[in-house]
C-alpha positions, -999 to +999 in steps of 0.1 A: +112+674-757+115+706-770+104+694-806+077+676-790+057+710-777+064+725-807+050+700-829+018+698-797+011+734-799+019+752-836+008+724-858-027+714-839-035+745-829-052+739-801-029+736-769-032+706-744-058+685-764-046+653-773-015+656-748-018+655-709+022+672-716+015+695-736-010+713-714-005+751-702-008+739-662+022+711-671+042+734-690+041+755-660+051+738-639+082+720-655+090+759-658+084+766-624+109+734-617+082+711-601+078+671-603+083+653-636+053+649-657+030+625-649+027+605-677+054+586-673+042+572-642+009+563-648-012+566-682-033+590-686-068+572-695-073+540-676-088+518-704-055+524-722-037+508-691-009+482-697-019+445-682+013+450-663-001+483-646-024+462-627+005+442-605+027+476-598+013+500-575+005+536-590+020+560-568+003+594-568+021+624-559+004+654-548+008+684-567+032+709-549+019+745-555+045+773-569+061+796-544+071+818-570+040+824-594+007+822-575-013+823-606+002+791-622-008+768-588-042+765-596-061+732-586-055+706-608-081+691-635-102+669-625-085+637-639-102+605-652-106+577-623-078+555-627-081+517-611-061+514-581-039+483-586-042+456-558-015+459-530-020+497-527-023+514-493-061+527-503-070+499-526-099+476-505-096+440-491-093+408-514-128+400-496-149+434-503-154+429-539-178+460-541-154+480-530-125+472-563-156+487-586-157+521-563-131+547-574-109+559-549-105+598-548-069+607-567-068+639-544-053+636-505-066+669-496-100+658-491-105+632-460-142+635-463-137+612-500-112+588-477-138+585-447-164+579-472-144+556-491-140+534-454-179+531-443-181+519-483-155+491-474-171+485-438-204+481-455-191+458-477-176+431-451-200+405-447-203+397-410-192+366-409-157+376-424-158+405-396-162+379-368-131+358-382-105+386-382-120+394-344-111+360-335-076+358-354-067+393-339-076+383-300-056+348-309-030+364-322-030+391-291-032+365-267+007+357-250+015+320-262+015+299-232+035+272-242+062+291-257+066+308-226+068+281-200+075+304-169+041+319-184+025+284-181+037+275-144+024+306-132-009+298-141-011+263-129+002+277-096-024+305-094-048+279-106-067+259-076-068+224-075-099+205-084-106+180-056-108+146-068-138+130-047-131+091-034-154+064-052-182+055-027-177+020-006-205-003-008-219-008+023-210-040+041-238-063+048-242-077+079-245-113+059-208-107+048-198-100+088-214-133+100-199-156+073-168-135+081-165-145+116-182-181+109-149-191+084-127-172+108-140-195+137-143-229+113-105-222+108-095-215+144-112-244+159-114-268+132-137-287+116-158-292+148-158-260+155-196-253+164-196-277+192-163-262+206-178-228+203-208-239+223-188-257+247-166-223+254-199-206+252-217-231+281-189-230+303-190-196+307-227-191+313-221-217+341-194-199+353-212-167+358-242-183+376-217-200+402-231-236+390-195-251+390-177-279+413-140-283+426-124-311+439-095-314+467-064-302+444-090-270+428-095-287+394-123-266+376-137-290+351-150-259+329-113-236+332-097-266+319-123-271+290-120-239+284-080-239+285-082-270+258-105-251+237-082-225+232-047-243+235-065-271+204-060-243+174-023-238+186-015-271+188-032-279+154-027-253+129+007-237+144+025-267+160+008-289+135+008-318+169+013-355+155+007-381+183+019-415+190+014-444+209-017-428+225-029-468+233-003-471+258-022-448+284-044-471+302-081-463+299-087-464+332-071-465+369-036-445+377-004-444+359+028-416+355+035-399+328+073-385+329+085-363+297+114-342+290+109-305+293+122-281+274+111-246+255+122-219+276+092-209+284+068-245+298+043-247+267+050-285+263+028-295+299-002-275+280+004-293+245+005-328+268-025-324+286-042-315+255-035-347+237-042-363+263-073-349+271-082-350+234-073-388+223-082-403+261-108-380+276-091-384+306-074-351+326-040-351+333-028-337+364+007-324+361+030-317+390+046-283+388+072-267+408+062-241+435+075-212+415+046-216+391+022-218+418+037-183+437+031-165+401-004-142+401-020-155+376-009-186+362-006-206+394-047-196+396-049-213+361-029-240+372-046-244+399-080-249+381-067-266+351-056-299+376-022-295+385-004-298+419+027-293+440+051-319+428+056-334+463+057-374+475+026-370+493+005-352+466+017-372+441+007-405+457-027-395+469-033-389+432-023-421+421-037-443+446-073-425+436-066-436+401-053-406+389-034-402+356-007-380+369+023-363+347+062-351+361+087-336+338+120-348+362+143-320+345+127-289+359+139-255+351+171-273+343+155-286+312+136-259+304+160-231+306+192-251+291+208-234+262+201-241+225+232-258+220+225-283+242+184-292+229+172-325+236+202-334+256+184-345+285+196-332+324+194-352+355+165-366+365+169-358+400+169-388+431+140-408+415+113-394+435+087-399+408+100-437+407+090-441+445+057-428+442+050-447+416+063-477+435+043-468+465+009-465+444+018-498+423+013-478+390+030-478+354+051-451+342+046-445+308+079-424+291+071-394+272+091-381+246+083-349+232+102-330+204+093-297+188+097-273+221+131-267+215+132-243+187+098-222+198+122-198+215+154-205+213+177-199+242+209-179+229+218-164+266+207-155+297+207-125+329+222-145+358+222-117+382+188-097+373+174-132+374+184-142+411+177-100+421+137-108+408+141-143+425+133-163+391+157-193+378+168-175+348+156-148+322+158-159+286+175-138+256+164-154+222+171-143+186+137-123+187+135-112+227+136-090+243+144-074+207+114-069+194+094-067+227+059-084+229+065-097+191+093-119+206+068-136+226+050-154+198+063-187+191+082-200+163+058-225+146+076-260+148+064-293+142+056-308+175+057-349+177+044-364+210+055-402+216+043-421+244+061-453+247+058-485+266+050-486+302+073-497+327+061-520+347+066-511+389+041-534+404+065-564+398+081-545+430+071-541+463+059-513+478+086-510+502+113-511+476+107-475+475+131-473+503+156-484+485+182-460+465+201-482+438+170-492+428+157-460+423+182-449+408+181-477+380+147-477+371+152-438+370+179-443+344+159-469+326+129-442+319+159-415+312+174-437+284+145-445+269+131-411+264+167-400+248+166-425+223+134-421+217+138-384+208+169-392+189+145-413+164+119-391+164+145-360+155+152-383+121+120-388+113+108-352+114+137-338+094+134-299+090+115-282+119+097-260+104+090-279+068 
């Protein structure tokens, strides 16, 4: 180094020129024990810059004065405007490209160069640039939601719900309601079902004006088209009702019907008169026990449908005025028997339906009737509330009293109704009525034909409820 300076200064003559070293402020302060020349850091012109000086970053260090000798720290020479390599803490943005021409200010003493040296680069930003780093730094200032899924639940919960409105229901017309309730009556009452409507319809006008007859026993023609009218659908559609021998009932005069009963609850006399009523158009007037005419309401019905007291007297009065007259000989012994015992068939009593039928000189036509037994099945039975409310028995079936009102509704059997051949009484006299072995014979003779008769009929039907 040393030979260096001497060959600089003696042999030129001129100190400094030629050698940014070499000058007197350098040699100073190397003397004075400052920073290590410059020029090993960075060149001194910038057009004879390396390629290489353009990737590494030209640090610039300020000049540190001399605390010793004031008179050496004198402001530095002005120095040639060096290019600022990229990367740099004052060199400009990629995007201003005015802004790599402008030369940065080498001294860091003067802010006034710097802040004019940053409204140059803000100038220089085109706006659109300006609104995309606004964007990126509210994006990236903005908490990530789904990283932070406590974050996320927060929000929903503070969040109200939008109500969902419900689609709008078309209006019904009042041309839907009619054929409605016109296909709701069609399958109720059946194919015939306008003339039944206006039947039900008729009968009740009359009934309201008071235009309506009785006879002797209170039959009310229009209760009892009324009760048919409504006990048809059941009979049809749920009990799907098959009936035989229907050309056994004479068309005309008197004759006695006798049937087993059975059911639990006495639905077979309503099917009966029915068919009868339906396939004859003759009424049937059944002879009841007076239990059912002691109840409120149904011994009214009964009253008005046609039936009587099951006594000798009323019975023959009926048939000696050419009555068609019906008697189920079991009773309540029948009816309320146990289902274990179904169309086993009780006594028939002392043949009182045999004398007046004796006495009046009129057939008796057997009726067999299967499909009552399994409607409500009798599983057991209240002895003791039943003789406190002075009724024959209260029934206990798989679906009552266990399921209240529901256990009322029927099980939907298949119902056959046979009437057979009638037994001839006339070939007696009438005062053979008198007379118990006969009685009792003939009454056996209609007994054993209706329990054969249902033990066929059980074969053919096969599965009740198929």
């Amino acid at each position: 180094m040393v030979n260096d300076d001497l060959r600089s200064i003696g042999h030129t003559g001129a100190a400094g020129r030629g050698s940014k070293a070499a000058s007197p402020s350098s040699a100073a302060r190397s003397l004075a024990g400052g920073t290590k020349p410059a020029a090993k850091k960075a060149p001194a012109k910038a057009a004879a810059a390396k390629p290489a000086a353009k990737k590494a970053p030209a640090k610039k260090a300020p000049a540190k004065p001399a605390a010793t000798k004031p008179a050496v720290t004198k402001t530095p020479a002005k120095k040639a405007p060096a290019k600022v390599a990229p990367g740099s803490a004052e060199a400009p943005k990629p995007a201003a490209q005015a802004a790599k021409k402008a030369p940065a200010k080498a001294s860091a003493a003067k802010p006034a160069a710097k802040s004019a040296g940053r409204r140059a680069h803000l100038r220089a930003v085109p706006d659109q640039e300006a609104a995309r780093a606004t964007e990126a730094t509210n994006t990236a200032s903005e908490p990530n939601e789904a990283a932070d899924p406590t974050k996320a639940a927060a929000k929903q919960s503070t969040e109200k719900p939008k109500k969902t409105e419900a689609p709008e229901q078309p209006a019904l017309a009042l041309d839907d309601i009619v054929k409605a309730v016109l296909e709701g009556a069609q399958r109720v009452l059946g194919a015939d079902w306008e003339r039944q409507l206006a039947t039900i319809v008729a009968s009740v006008r009359r009934r309201m004006s008071g235009n309506y007859e009785i006879d002797e026993f209170g039959l009310d023609t229009e209760v009892l088209e009324i009760l048919n009218a409504g006990v048809g659908p059941i009979a049809e559609k749920w009990f799907r009702l098959e009936v035989r021998g229907i050309e056994n009932i004479p068309a005309e005069g008197g004759a006695l019907l006798v049937a087993n009963h059975s059911g639990t609850v006495p639905v077979d006399g309503l099917i009966t008169g029915y068919a009868v009523n339906k396939y004859t158009g003759r009424t049937m007037r059944a002879l009841g026990a007076d239990l059912v005419f002691k109840l409120p309401v149904v011994g009214e019905i009964a009253r008005k449908s046609g039936a009587t007291l099951a006594c000798a007297q009323d019975a023959e009065r009926l048939l000696t005025t050419g009555e068609l007259a019906a008697v189920w000989p079991e009773g309540f012994k029948g009816v309320g028997k146990p289902f274990s015992e179904r169309y086993k068939l009780q006594r028939f009593g002392r043949g009182g339906f045999v004398s007046a039928a004796m006495r009046a000189q009129v057939p008796i036509i057997p009726v067999s009737i299967v499909g009552a037994e399994e409607i409500y099945p009798l599983v057991g039975n209240i002895p003791s509330l039943a003789r406190l409310l002075g009724i024959p028995y209260i029934p206990i079936t798989p679906f009552f009293p266990l399921l209240g009102p529901l256990g009322l509704i029927p099980l939907p059997s298949k119902w056959i109704i046979e009437f057979g051949e009638p037994i001839r009484t006339d070939a007696y006299a009438p005062e053979s009525a008198d007379d118990p072995m006969l009685l009792f014979n003939v009454t056996d003779q209609v007994r054993e034909n209706i329990q054969q008769t249902l033990y066929r009929l059980l074969g053919e039907r096969g599965n009740p409820f198929s």
